[in-house]
N, C-alpha and C positions, 0 to 999 in steps of 0.2 A: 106325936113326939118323934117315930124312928122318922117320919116324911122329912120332918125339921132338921133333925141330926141326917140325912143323907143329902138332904140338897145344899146343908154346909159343907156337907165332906164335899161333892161333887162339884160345890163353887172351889172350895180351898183347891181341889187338885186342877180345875180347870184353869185356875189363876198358876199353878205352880208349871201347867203346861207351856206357858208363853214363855220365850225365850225372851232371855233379858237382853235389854237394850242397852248398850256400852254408851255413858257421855262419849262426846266426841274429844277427843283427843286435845290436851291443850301445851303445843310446841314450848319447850325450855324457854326461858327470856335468851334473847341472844343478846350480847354485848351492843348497848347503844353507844356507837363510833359519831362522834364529834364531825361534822359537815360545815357548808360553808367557808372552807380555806381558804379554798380559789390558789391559781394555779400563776396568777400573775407577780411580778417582782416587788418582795416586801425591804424595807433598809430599815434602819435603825440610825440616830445620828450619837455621835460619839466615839474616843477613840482612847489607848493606853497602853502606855508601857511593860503596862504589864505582861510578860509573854505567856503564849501559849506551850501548856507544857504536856499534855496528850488528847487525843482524838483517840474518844469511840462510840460502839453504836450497840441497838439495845432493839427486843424485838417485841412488841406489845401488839397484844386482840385487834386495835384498829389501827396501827402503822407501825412503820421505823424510824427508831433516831438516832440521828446522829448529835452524841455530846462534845464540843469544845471546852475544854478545864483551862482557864488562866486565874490560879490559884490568888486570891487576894483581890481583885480586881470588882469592882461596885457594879452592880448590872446596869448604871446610868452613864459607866462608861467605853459599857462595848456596843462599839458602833458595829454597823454590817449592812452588806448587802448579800440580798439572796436571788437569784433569778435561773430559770432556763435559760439554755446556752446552744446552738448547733454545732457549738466548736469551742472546746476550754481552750484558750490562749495563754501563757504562761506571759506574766505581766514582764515589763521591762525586755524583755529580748521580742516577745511576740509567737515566740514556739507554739505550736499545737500540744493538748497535753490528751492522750487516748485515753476516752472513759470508754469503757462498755456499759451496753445497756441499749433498752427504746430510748431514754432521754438524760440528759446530763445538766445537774442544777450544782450549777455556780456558788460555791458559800463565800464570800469576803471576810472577813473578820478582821477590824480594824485595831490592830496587836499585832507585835513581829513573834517569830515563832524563833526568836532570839535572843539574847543577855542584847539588849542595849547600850551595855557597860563597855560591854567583852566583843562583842559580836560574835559571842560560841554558840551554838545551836542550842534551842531549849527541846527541841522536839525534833530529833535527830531522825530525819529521811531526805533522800534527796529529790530532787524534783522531778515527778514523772511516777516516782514510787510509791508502793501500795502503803496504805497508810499501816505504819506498826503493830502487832496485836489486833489489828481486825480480819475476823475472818465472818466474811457474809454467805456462810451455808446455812442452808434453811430459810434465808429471807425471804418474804412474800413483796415486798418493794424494792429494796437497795438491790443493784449486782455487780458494782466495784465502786469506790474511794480510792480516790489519788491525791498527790498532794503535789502543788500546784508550781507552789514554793512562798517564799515570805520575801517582801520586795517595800524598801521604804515604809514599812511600819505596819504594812496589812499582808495575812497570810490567806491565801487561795489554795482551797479544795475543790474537786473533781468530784463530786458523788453521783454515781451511775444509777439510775432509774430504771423498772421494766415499761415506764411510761410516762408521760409528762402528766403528774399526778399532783392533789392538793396538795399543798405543805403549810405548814407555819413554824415561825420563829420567835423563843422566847429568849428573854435576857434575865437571867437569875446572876444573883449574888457570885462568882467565879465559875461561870459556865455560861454558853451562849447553845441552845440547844435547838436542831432543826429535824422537824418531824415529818414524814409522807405518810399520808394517807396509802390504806390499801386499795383504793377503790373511789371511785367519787359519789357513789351511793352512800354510805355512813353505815354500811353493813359489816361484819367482822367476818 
């Protein structure tokens, strides 16, 4: 009986001598970032009166965006184009308009950024100028917004890129909303 009781103690401590083995480590889930953008020019067809009455942007895990508010306005009625640009041209005169940034994507938004009634401004900057209440510190894509001007019923933005990066654009109920990706990976 002690032979019994010592070769159990002698397994228990030899089992208690191995150092334990750690599972291997298993990484936080990172934020799965939405892929497939693509980096080519998207439009929307449609267009309205309704003006645009501020511009701004918002910083999420897997991109930037930029929100347009034309309050009341049907999202079957805002039309747009969106594309890279090597050169923002300021419609009707033709002016160059300076975006900083690696790349510079073109917003259209087809709405004046004006009373139609009145011709008073709805969204009061002038052309060339930074767009109001944005300030893009901290962003991981955007690095300036300009505004372009509003010319015959559609209003032009400058949004400055650190890259010609995916984007998309959606049309909600009074807002026309355009996103960059951080990255073209899908990684956050």
């Amino acid at each position: 009986m002690i032979c019994v009781t010592l070769a159990l103690v002698g397994a228990t401590l030899t089992t208690a001598a191995v150092p334990a083995v750690a599972a291997p480590a298993v990484p936080a889930a990172a934020a799965a970032c939405p892929t497939g953008w693509g980096s080519l020019s998207k439009s929307g067809p449609g267009s309205t009166a309704t003006p645009v009455r501020d511009i701004r942007t918002g910083r999420h895990d897997c991109y930037d965006r930029m929100v347009v508010d034309l309050p009341g306005a049907a999202r079957g009625g805002l039309g747009y184009s969106v594309r890279y640009v090597d050169l923002l041209r300021q419609d009707g005169s033709g002016r160059p308009v300076p975006v900083s940034g690696g790349a510079v994507l073109e917003v259209r938004v087809a709405a004046p950024a004006y009373d139609p009634e009145s011709g008073e401004p709805t969204y009061p900057v002038r052309a060339g100028g930074a767009l109001p209440g944005v300030d893009l510190t901290g962003y991981r894509t955007f690095r300036d917004a300009r505004f372009a001007g509003s010319f015959e019923g559609e209003t032009q933005i400058g949004l400055g890129t650190r890259a010609r990066l995916p984007f998309r654009v959606l049309q909600l109920d009074g807002h026309l909303v355009v996103d960059v990706a951080h990255d073209w990976t899908g990684g956050s």
